[in-house]
C-alpha positions as CSV (number, residue, x, y, z in Angstrom):
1,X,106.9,29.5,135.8
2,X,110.4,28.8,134.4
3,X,112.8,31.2,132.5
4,X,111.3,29.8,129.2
5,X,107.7,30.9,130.0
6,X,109.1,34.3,131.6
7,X,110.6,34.8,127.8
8,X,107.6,33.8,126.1
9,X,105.1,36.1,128.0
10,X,107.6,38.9,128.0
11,X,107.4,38.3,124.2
12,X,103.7,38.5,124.3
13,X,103.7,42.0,126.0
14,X,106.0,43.3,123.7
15,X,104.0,42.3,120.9
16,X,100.6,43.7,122.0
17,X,102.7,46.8,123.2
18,X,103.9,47.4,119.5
19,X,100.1,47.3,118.1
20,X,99.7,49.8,120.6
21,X,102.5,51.9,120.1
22,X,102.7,52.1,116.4
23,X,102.1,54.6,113.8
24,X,98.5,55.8,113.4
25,X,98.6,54.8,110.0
26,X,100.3,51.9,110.8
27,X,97.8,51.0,113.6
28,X,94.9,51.6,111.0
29,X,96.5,49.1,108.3
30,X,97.1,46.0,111.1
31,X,93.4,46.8,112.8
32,X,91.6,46.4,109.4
33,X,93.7,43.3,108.1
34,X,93.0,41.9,111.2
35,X,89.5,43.2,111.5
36,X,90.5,44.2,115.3
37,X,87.4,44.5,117.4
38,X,88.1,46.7,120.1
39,X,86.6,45.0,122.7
40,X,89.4,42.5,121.9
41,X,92.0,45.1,122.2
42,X,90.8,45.8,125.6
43,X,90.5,42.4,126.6
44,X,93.8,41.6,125.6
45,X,95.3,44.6,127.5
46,X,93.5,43.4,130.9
47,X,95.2,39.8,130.0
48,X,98.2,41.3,129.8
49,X,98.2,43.7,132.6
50,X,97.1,40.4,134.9
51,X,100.3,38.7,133.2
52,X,102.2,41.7,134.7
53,X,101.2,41.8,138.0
54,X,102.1,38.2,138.5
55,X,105.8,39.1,136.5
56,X,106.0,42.1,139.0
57,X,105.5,40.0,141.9
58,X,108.1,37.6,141.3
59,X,110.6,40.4,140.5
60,X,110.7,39.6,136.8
61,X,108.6,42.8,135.5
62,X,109.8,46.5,136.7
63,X,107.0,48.6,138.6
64,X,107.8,51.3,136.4
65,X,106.6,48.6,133.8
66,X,103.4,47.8,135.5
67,X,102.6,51.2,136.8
68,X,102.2,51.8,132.6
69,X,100.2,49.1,131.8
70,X,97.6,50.1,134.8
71,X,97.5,53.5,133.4
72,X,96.6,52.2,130.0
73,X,94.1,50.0,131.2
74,X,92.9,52.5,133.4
75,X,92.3,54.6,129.7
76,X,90.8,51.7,127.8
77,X,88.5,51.9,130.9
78,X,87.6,55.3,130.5
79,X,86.7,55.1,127.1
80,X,84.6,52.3,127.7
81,X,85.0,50.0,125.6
82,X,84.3,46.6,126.2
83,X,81.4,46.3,126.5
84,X,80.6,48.2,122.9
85,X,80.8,46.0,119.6
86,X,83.0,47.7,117.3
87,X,85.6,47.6,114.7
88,X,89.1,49.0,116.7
89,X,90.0,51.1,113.2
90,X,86.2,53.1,113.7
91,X,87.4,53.8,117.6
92,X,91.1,55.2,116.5
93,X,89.8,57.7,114.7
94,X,87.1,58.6,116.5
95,X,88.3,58.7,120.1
96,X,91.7,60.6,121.0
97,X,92.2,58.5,124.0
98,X,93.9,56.3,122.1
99,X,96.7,58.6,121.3
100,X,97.7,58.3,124.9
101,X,97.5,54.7,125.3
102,X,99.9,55.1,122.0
103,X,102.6,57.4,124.2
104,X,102.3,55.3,127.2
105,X,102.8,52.0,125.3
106,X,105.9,53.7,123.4
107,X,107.2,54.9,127.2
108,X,106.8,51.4,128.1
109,X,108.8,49.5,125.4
110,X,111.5,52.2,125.3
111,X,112.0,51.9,128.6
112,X,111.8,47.9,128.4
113,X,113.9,47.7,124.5
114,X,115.4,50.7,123.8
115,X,112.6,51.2,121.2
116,X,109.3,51.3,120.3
117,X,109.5,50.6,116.5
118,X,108.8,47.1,116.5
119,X,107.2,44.8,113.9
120,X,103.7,45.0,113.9
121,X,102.5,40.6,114.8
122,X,100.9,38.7,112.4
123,X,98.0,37.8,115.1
124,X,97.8,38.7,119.0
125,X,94.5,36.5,120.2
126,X,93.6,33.8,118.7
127,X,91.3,34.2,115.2
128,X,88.3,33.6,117.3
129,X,88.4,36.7,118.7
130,X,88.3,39.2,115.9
131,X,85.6,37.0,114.0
């Protein structure tokens, strides 16, 4: 993997980090313009946690970094969720969980960017995956 793809995959964290870390609201708006299954969230979470262990291991992703993204994962888990069909806006609302995933992921970018106020991606996954 070159610098390039290092770049493009850190983007790709960062972008599914700020879905996680946003607003509430905010979180609520995206998830039901993107009619966000949260079995997709999930999925993409374990995608990117797999990204960051292979990062980690070639020194390009701090453990602090990793250790964040396990513990996230290790919440979606908890909740249970990938296996359920459902719309990701229903789940925020109804399961607190998410609230920590939400401060981890903030921890995470903060300590990564210096903030956790990014913009909100047009699309994380493909289409496919939230029809």
């Amino acid at each position: 993997m070159n610098v390039d793809d290092n770049d493009y995959w850190e983007r790709w964290i960062a972008r599914l980090l700020a879905v996680l870390a946003a607003d509430p609201s905010d979180q609520l708006t995206w998830a039901c313009e993107h009619r966000a299954r949260t079995a997709a969230v999930a999925d993409d979470v374990e995608f990117i946690l797999h990204l960051a262990e292979g990062m980690a291991e070639r020194g390009i992703l701090e453990p602090e970094v990793l250790q964040g993204l396990r513990e996230i994962d290790r919440f979606i888990g908890e909740m249970d969720v990938r296996g359920r069909p459902g719309r990701w806006a229903d789940a925020l609302t109804a399961d607190m969980t998410w609230s920590e995933v939400r401060t981890l992921a903030r921890r995470i970018l903060v300590a990564r960017l210096g903030e956790w106020r990014l913009p909100l991606p047009r699309r994380v996954p493909p289409q496919h995956v939230y029809d």
